[in-house]
C-alpha positions as CSV (number, residue, x, y, z in Angstrom):
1,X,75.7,56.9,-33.2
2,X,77.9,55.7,-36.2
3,X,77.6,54.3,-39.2
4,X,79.4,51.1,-37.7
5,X,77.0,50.8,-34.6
6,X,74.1,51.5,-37.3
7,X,75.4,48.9,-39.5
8,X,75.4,46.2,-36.7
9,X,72.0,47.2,-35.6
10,X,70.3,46.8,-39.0
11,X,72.2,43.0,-39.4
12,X,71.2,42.2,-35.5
13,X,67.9,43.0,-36.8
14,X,67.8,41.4,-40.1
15,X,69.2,37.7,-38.0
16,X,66.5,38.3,-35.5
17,X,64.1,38.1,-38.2
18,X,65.2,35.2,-40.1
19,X,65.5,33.1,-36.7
20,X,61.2,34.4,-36.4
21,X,61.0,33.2,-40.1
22,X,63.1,29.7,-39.9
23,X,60.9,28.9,-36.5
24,X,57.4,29.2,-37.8
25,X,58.2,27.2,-40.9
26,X,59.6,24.6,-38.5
27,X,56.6,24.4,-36.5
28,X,54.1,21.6,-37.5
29,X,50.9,23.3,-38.8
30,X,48.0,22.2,-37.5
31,X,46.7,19.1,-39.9
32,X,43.2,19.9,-41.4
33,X,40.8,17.0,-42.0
34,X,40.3,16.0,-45.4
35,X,37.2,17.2,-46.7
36,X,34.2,16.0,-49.6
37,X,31.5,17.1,-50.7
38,X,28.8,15.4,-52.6
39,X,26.9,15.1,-55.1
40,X,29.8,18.5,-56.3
41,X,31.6,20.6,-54.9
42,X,29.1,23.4,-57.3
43,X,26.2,22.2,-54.8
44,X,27.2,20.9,-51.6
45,X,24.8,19.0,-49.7
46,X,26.7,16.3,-47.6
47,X,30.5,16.9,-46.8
48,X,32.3,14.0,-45.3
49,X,35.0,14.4,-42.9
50,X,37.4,11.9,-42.3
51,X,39.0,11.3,-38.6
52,X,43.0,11.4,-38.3
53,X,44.9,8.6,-39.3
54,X,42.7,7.0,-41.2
55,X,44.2,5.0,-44.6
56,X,43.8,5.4,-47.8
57,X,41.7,2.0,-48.6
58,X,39.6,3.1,-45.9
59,X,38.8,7.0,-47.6
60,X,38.4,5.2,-50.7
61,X,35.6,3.0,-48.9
62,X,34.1,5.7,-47.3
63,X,34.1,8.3,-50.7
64,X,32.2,5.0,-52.2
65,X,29.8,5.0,-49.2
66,X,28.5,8.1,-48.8
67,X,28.6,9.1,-53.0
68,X,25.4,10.1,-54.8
69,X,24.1,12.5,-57.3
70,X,20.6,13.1,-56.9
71,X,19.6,12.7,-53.3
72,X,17.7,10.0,-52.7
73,X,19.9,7.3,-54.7
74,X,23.2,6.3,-53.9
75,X,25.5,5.7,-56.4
76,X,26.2,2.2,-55.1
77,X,24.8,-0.5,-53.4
78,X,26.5,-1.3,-49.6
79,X,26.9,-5.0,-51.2
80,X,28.7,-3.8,-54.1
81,X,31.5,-2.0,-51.7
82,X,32.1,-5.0,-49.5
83,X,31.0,-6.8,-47.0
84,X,28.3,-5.2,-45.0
85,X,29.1,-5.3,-41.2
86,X,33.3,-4.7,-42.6
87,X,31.3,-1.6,-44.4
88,X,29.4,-0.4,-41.4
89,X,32.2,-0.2,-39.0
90,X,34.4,1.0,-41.3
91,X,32.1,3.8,-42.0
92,X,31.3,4.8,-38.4
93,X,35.0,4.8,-37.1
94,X,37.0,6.5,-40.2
95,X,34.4,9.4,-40.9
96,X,31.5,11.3,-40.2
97,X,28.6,13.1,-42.9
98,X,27.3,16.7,-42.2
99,X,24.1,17.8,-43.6
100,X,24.6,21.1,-44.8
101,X,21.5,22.6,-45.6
102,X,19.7,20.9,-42.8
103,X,20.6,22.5,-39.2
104,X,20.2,22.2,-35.6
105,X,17.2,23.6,-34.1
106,X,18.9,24.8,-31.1
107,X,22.7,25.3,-32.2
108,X,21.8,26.1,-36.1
109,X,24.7,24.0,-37.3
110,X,24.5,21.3,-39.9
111,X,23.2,17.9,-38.6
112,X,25.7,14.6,-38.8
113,X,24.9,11.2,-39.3
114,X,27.3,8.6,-39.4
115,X,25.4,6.3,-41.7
116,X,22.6,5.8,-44.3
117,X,20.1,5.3,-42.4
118,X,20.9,7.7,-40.0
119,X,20.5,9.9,-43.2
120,X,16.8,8.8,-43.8
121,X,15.9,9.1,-40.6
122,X,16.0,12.7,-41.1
123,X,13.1,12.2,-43.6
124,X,15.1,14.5,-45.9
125,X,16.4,11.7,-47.8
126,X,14.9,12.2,-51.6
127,X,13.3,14.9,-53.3
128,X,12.4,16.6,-49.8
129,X,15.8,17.0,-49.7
130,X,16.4,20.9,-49.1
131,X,18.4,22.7,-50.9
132,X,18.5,25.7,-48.9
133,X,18.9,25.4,-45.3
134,X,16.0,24.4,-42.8
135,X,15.9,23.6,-39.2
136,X,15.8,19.3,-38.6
137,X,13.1,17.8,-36.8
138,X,15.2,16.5,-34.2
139,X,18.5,18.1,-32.2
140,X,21.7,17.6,-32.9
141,X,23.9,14.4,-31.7
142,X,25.9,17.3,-29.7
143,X,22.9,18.8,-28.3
144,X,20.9,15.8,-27.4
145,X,24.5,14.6,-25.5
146,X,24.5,17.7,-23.7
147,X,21.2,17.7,-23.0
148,X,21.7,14.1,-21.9
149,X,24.2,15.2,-19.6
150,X,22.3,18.1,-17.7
151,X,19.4,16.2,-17.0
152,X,21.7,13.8,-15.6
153,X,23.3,15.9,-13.4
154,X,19.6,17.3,-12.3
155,X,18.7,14.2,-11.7
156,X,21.6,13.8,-9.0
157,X,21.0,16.6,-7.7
158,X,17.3,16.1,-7.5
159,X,18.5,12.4,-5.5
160,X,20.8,14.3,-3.3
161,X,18.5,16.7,-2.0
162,X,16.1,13.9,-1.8
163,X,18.4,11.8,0.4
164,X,18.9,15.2,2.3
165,X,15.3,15.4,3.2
166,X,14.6,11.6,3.6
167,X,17.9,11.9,6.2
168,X,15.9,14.7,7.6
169,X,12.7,12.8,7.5
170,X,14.4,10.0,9.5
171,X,15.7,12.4,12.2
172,X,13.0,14.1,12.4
173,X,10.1,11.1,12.8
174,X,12.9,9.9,15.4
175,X,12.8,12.8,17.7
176,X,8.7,12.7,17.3
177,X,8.9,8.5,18.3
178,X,11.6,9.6,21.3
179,X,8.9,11.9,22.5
180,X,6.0,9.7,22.7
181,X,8.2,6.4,24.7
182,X,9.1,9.4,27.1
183,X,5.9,11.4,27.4
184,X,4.6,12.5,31.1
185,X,2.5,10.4,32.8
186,X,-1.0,11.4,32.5
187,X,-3.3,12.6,35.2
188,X,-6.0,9.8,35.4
189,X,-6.9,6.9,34.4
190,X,-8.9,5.9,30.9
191,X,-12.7,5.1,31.1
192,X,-13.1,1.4,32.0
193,X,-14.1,0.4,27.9
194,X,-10.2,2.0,27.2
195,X,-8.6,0.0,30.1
196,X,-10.1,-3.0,29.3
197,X,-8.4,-2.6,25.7
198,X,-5.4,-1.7,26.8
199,X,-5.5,-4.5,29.0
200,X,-5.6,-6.4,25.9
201,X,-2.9,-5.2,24.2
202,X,-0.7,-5.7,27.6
203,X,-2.1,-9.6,27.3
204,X,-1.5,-9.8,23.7
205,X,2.6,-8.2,24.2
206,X,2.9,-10.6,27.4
207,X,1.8,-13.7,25.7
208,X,3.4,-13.2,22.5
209,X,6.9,-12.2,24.1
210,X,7.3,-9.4,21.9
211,X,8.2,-5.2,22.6
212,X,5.1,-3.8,20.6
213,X,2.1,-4.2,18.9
214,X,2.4,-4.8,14.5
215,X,0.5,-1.7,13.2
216,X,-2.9,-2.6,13.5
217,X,-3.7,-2.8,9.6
218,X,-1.2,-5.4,9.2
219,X,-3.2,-7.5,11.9
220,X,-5.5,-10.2,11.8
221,X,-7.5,-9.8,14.6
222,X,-9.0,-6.6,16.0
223,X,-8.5,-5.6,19.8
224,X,-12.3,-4.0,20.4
225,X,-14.0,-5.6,17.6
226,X,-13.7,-3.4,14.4
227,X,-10.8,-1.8,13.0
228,X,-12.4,1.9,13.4
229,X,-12.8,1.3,17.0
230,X,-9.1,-0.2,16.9
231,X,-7.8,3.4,15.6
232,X,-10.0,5.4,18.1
233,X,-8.6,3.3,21.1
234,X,-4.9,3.9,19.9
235,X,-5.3,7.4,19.1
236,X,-6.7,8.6,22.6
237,X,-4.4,6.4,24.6
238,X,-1.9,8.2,22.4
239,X,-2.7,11.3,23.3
240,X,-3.6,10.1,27.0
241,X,0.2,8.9,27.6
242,X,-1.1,5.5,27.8
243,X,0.0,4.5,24.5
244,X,3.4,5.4,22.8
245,X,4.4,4.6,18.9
246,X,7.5,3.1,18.4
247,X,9.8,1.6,15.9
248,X,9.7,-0.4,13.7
249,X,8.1,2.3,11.7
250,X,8.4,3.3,8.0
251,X,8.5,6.9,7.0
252,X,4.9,6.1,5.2
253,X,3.3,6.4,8.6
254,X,4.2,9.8,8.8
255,X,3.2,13.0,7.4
256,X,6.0,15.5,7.3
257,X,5.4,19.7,6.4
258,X,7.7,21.0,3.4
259,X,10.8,21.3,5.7
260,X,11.1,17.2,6.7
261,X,9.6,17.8,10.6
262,X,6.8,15.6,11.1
263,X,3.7,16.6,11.9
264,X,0.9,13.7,12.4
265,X,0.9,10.0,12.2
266,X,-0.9,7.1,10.7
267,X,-2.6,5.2,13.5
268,X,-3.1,2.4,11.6
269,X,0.6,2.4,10.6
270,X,2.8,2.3,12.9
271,X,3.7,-0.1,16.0
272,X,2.4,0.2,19.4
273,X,3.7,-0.4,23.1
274,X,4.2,1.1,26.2
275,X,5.1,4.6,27.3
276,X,8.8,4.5,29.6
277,X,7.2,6.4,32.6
278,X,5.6,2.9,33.3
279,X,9.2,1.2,33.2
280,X,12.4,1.5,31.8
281,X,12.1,-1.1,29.5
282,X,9.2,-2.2,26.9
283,X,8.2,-5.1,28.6
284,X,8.5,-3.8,32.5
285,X,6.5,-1.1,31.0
286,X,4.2,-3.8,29.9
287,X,4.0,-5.7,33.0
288,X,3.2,-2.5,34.9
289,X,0.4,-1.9,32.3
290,X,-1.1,-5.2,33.0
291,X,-0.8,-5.0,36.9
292,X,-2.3,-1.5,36.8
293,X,-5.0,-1.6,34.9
294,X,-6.2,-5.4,36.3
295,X,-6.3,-3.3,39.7
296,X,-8.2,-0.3,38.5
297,X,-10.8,-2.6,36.5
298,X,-11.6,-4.7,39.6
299,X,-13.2,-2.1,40.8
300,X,-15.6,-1.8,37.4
301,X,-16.7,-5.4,37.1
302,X,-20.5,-4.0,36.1
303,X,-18.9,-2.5,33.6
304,X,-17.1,-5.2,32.7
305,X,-19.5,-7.8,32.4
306,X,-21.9,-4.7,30.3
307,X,-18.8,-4.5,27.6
308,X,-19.0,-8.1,27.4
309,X,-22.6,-8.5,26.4
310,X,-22.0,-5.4,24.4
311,X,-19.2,-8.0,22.6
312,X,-21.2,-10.4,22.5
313,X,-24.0,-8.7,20.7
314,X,-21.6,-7.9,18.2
315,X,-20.3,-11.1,17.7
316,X,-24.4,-12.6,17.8
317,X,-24.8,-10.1,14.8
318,X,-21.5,-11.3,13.1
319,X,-22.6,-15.0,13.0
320,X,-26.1,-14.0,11.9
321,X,-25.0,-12.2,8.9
322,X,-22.1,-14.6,8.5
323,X,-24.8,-17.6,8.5
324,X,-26.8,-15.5,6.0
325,X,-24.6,-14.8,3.2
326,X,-21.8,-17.6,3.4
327,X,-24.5,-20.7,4.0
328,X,-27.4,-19.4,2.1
329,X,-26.0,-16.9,-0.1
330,X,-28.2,-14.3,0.9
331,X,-27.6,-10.9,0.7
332,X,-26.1,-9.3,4.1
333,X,-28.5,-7.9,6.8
334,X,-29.8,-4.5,5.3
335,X,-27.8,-1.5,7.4
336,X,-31.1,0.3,8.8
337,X,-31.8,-3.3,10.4
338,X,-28.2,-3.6,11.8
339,X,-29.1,-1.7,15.0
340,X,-32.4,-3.5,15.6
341,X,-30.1,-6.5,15.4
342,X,-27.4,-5.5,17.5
343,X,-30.0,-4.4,20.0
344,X,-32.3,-7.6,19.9
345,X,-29.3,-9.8,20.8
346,X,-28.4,-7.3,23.5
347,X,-31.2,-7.6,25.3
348,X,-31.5,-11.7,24.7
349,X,-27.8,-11.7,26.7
350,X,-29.0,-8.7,29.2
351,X,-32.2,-11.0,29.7
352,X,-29.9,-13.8,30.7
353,X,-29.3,-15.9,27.9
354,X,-25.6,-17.3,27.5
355,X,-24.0,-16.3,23.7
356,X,-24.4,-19.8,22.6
357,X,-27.8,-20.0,23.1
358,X,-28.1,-16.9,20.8
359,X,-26.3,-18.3,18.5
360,X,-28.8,-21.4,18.2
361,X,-31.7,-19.1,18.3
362,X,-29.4,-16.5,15.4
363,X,-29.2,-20.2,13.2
364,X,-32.8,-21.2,14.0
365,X,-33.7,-17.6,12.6
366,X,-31.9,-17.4,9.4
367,X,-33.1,-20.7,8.7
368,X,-36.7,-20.4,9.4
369,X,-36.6,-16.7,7.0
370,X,-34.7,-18.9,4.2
371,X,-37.6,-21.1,4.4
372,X,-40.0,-18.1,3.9
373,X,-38.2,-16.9,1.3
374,X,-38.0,-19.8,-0.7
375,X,-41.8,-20.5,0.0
376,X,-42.3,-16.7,-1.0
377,X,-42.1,-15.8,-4.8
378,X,-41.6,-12.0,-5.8
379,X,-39.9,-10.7,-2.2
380,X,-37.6,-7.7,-2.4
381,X,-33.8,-7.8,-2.2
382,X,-33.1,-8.0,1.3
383,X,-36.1,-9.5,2.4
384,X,-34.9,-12.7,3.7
385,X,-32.1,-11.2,5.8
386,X,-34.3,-8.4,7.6
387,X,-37.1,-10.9,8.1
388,X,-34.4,-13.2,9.9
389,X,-33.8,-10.1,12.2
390,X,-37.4,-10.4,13.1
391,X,-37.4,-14.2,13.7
392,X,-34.7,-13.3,16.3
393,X,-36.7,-11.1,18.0
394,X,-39.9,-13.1,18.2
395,X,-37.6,-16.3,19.0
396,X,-36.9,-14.0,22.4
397,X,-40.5,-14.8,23.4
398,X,-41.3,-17.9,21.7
399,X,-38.4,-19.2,23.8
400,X,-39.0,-18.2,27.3
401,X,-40.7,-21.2,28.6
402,X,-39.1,-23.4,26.6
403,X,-35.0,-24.6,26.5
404,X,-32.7,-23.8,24.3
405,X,-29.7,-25.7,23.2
406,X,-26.1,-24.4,23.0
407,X,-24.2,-23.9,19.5
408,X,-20.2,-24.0,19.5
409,X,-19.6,-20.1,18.1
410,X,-17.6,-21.3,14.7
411,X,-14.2,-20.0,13.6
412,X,-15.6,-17.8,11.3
413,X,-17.0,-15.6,13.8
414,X,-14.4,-12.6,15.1
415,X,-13.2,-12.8,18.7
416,X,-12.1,-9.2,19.7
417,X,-8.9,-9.6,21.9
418,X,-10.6,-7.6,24.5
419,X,-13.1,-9.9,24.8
420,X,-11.3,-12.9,25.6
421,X,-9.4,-11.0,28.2
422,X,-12.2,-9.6,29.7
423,X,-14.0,-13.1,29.8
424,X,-10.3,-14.1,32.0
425,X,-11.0,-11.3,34.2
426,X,-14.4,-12.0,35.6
427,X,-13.6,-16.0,36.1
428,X,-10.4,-15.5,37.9
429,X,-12.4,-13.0,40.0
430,X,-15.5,-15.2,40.6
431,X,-17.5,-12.9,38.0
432,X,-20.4,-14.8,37.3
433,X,-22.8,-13.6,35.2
434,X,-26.6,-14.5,36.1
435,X,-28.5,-17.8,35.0
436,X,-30.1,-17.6,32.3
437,X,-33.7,-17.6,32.0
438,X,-35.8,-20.9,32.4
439,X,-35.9,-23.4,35.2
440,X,-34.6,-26.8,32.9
441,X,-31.3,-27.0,34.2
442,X,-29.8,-29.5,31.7
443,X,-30.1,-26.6,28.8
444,X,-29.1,-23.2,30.8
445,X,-25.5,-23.4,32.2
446,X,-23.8,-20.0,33.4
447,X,-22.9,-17.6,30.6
448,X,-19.7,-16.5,31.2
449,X,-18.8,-20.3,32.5
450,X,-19.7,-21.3,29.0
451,X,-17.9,-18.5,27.3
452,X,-14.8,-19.0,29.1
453,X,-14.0,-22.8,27.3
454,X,-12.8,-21.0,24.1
455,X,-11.7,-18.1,25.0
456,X,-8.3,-17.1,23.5
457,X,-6.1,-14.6,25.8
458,X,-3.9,-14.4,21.5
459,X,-6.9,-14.3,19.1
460,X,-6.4,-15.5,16.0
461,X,-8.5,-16.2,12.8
462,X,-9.3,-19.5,11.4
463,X,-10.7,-20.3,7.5
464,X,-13.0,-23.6,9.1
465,X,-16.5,-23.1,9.7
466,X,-18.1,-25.4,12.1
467,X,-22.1,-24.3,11.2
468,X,-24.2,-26.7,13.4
469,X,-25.9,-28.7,11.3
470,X,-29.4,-28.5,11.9
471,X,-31.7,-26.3,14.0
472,X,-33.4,-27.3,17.5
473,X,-36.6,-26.0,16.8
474,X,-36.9,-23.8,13.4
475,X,-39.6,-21.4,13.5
476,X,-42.0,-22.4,10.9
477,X,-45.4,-21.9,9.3
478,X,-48.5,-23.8,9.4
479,X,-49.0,-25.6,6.3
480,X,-52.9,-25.0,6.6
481,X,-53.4,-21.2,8.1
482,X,-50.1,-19.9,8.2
483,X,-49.9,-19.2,12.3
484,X,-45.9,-19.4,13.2
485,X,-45.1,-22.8,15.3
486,X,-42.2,-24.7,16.1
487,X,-41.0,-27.1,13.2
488,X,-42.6,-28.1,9.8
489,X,-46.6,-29.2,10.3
490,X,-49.9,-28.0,11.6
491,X,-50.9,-26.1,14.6
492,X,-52.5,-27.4,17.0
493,X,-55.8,-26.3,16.2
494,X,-55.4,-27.6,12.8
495,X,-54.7,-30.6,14.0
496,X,-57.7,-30.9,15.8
497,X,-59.7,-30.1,12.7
């Protein structure tokens, strides 16, 4: 190469590097915000740093602001600077204060405030105030926005997956409702007790007009007389085929495993009709209910006519405790004398008295242990209510050669829905029950004849009482020996004396 060529080289070179030179002092440097430090620059403890394109009036505010020389005074007043709300904002939009000796728990870098008492809030703000650097109480603004943000985004993730499963829940209680409407018929039919309830429900469907039964906690009526015996009829017609859940349901009704499948129901929650391999539809299904099980329970009327005595007791038992604690305010029939009660007005109907009549002979007895108890100082909780469970019973024999009056049953009393349709069932097939006991026939009428004028085929309940008003004959004490006879007095033999 020669000295010309090397000559050219070393000025190609020396061009190239002023073109470098004239290009990075052309380029705009990146602008640095303006910095200050209080109370000096010697010991910094709060620098303020101003935003871009901020004026000079509104630095000059800010420098007045944030100034001080002992922490824990500022140098002025926000009244002396200017207006207080024009101070504020001006504050919080042209710049921002950094604590630099008190840091960020989690990132370690100096916490900002953006106003005074932002600054005291710290409870660094006086002679605390460190000079060497310690953690803050509190995080960062940064960090607690970042925080902010993941829990929010956990938190939608958390609702996706729990609209995932709740989909999945949905799907899944679906397939389990599907499987019930179109289970297999079932081999046999249910013991008379379980038709005659489902019998009741097929009634209740039919005369209502509607597809399925409201979950039974949501009712106000029962179907066999409690709501226990309710869930036990439902659950082993469910799993007989005879009974199929169905919508409307809520997922509450179900109990799912940790996947979303369901595994078990509420009986109590869910609504009720009939399976599809008796129709198509819910109400043929229905309809072929009712016409199936009338024909199989024709051929059970004992049975029938024991369930409704067994009713009846029930509802006898009802009215006496009823009478006791909503009349007399008494306290209800002790539970180791339930059973003697239920029992003692079973065998008054089985003997051939008609429910009203137990019912009159149920009021004469509460009244008549009242009376004791009033005329009785010192007797033991419960007294009065299990000594009208004994009145009942000795009214049985005081009672057989004598008539008894018939009491209209009040609202109070329950009516279980498979009463009323069993009381249907033996009129319209000439059912009678037999006459009650005692040859006067203007007091003893047919018991299921009487029954039948208020029977309901839809039961509901109703808030009126209609308590008779007085006794027929109250079973009393003699005022001079104390031998029990009928109404307020003497005996007879005391009357002879």
């Amino acid at each position: 190469m020669g000295k010309r060529d090397q000559r050219r080289k070393r000025q190609r070179a020396k061009q190239k590097a002023a073109g470098i030179q004239r290009a990075q002092s052309a380029a705009p440097k990146p602008v640095e915000p303006e910095r200050v430090l209080y109370p000096s620059v010697d010991e910094p403890l709060l620098e303020v740093t101003f935003h871009e394109d901020i004026t000079d009036e509104a630095k000059a505010l800010c420098r007045a602001y944030w100034e001080f020389t002992e922490p824990g005074t500022w140098a002025r007043n926000v009244a002396e600077i200017g207006p207080t709300t024009f101070v504020y904002r001006t504050v919080a939009a042209a710049c921002e204060a950094a604590l630099l000796t008190i840091l960020c728990p989690k990132c370690t870098t100096p916490v900002t405030v953006t106003s005074r008492s932002e600054m005291s809030a710290t409870g660094h703000w006086g002679d605390s105030f460190p000079r060497k650097p310690v953690a803050a109480r509190a995080a960062c603004r940064e960090c607690r926005a970042a925080a902010q943000a993941e829990a929010a985004a956990a938190a939608a993730l958390e609702q996706q997956r729990a609209e995932e499963v709740k989909q999945r829940k949905i799907e899944n209680a679906s397939k389990w409702i599907a499987q019930s409407l179109n289970a297999d018929e079932p081999t046999s039919y249910p013991t008379p007790r379980r038709a005659l309830g489902l019998l009741a429900i097929a009634e209740i469907l039919q005369n209502s007009g509607l597809d399925s039964l409201s979950p039974l906690k949501s009712l106000k009526y029962t179907i066999t007389g409690s709501t226990g015996s309710d869930i036990d009829l439902c659950r082993e017609m469910f799993e007989e085929h005879w009974l199929a859940a169905t919508t409307p349901a809520k997922l509450d009704a179900f109990t799912f495993d940790d996947d979303g499948n369901a595994t078990s129901l509420y009986i109590d929650a869910v609504s009720w009709t009939f399976p599809r391999w008796l129709g198509s539809t819910s109400r043929e299904a229905t309809a072929t209910a009712a016409a199936m099980l009338s024909k199989y329970l024709t051929e059970h009327t004992d049975t029938m006519r024991r369930i409704v005595q067994q009713l009846e007791a029930g509802m006898v038992v009802d009215y006496l405790d009823g009478l006791l604690t909503t009349r007399y305010n008494e306290l209800p029939i002790p539970e180791n004398r339930l059973p003697d009660a239920y029992e003692i007005a079973l065998t008054g109907l089985q003997s051939g008295y008609a429910l009203e009549q137990m019912i009159a002979m149920a009021w004469s007895a509460a009244s008549a242990a009242v009376s004791w108890g009033q005329r009785t100082p010192g007797l033991k909780a419960g007294a009065v209510s299990s000594g009208s469970v004994t009145n009942l019973e000795r009214q049985l024999g005081f009672t057989r050669d004598r008539p008894v009056q018939y009491y209209v049953i009040p609202n109070s009393v329950q009516r279980p829905a498979m009463y009323s349709t069993a009381v249907r069932f033996l009129t319209e097939h000439n059912e009678v029950a037999v006459k009650p006991q005692g040859s006067d026939d203007e007091h003893h009428e047919p018991a299921l004849a009487a029954s039948a004028t208020w029977a309901e085929p839809f039961p509901e309940q109703h808030p009126q009482d209609e308590w008779p008003s007085h006794p027929d004959e109250l079973i009393t004490d003699c005022a001079e020996c104390g031998r029990e006879i009928y109404g307020p007095g003497l005996c007879e033999e005391c009357q002879k004396l």
